[in-house]
C-alpha positions as CSV (number, residue, x, y, z in Angstrom):
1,X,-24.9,41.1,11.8
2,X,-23.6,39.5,14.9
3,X,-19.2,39.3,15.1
4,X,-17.2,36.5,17.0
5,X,-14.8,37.9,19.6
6,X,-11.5,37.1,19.9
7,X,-9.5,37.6,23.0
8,X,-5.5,38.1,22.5
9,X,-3.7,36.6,25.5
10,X,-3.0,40.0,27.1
11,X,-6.3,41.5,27.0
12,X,-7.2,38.2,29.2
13,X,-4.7,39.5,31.6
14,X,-5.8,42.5,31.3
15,X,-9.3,41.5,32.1
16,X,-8.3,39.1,34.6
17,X,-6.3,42.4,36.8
18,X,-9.9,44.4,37.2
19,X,-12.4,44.5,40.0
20,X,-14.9,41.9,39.6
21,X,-17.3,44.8,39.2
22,X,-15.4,46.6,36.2
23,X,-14.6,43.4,34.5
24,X,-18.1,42.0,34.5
25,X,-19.4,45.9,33.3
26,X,-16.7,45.5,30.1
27,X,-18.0,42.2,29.7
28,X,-21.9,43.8,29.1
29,X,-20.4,46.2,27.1
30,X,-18.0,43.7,24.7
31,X,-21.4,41.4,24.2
32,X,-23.5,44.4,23.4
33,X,-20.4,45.5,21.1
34,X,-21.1,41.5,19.1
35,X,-24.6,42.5,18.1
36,X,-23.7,45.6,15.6
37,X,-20.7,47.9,17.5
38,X,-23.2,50.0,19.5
39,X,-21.7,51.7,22.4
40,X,-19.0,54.2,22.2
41,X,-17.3,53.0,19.5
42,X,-14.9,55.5,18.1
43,X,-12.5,55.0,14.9
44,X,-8.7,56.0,15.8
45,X,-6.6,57.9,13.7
46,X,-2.8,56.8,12.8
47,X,-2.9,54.3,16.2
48,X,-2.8,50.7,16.3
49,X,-5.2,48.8,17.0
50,X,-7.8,50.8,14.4
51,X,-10.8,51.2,17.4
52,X,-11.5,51.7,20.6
53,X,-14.7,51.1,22.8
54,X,-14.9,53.5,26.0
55,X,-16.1,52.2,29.2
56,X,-16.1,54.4,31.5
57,X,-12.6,55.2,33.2
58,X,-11.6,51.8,30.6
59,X,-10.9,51.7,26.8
60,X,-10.9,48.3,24.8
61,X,-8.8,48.4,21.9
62,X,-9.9,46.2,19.1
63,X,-9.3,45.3,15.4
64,X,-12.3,44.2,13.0
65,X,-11.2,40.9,11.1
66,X,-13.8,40.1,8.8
67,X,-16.9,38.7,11.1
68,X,-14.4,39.0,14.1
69,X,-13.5,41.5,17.4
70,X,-10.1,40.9,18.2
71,X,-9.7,42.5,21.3
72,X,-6.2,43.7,22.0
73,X,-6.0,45.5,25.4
74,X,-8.0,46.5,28.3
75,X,-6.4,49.5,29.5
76,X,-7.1,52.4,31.8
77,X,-7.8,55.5,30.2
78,X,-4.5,57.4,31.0
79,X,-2.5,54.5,29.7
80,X,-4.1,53.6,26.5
81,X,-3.0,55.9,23.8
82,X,1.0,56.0,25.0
């Protein structure tokens, strides 16, 4: 059941402020994440947005809408949950 993904403006900034290397490994991840949410995928408890995908030393924090990934933020770990 493939999803659409949906980029809020600050997760493209947030993209945009990685190493080419890191961005383009999230990226791998995100379009393996379309397919059917493989990858480390974990459900949050009382946080906002509802998931998180972990990549590496990165988290991506997104929202299922329906057929859609909205994804939120791009963050580094030891900012992502504050």
């Amino acid at each position: 059941m493939p999803f659409n993904v949906d980029f809020k403006p600050r997760a493209i900034k947030d993209l945009s402020a990685l190493s080419k290397d890191n961005a383009r490994r999230i990226l791998e991840k995100i379009t393996a994440l379309q397919d059917d949410l493989q990858g480390d995928v974990k459900r949050l408890t009382e946080y906002r947005p509802e998931y998180r995908l972990r990549v590496g030393d990165y988290r991506v924090l997104f929202e299922l809408e329906d057929k859609t990934i909205v994804i939120y933020r791009i963050i580094h770990r030891r900012e992502a949950y504050r």
